[in-house]
N, C-alpha and C positions, 0 to 999 in steps of 0.2 A: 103435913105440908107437901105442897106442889111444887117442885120449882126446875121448871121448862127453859132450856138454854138453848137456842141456833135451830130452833122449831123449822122444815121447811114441806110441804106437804103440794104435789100434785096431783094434777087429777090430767092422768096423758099427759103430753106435751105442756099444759097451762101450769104453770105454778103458781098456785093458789096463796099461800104464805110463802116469806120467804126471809129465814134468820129471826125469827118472834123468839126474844126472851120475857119469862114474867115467873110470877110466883103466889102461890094462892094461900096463903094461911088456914089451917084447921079452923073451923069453928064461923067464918064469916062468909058470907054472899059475895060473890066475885062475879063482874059483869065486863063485858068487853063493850066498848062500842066503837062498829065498824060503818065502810062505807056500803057494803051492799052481803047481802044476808046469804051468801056460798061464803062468804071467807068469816062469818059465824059460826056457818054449819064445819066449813073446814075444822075451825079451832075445838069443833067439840068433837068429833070424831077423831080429829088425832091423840086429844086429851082421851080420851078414850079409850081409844088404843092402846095409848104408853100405858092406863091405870089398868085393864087387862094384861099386858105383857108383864107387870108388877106384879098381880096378885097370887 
């Protein structure tokens, strides 16, 4: 399990997310749907991140 609390992620000066909590369950398809495809790309790159700094 995933579970992301006060997510905040810029890119320079712009902050991209800002306080995203969520949670992803083993086992199931998790999809986000945003208004514009940088704060998609945000959220998997930061997910990303944290699951590298875990492993």
């Amino acid at each position: 399990m995933i579970d992301v609390r006060s997510l905040t992620k810029r890119y320079g000066s712009t902050v991209a997310v800002d306080g995203l909590f969520f949670e992803v369950r083993g086992g199931r398809v998790t999809g986000f749907a945003v208004c514009c495809a940088w704060i998609a790309a945000a959220l998997l790159t930061a997910a990303a991140l944290l699951h590298h700094r875990d492993a």
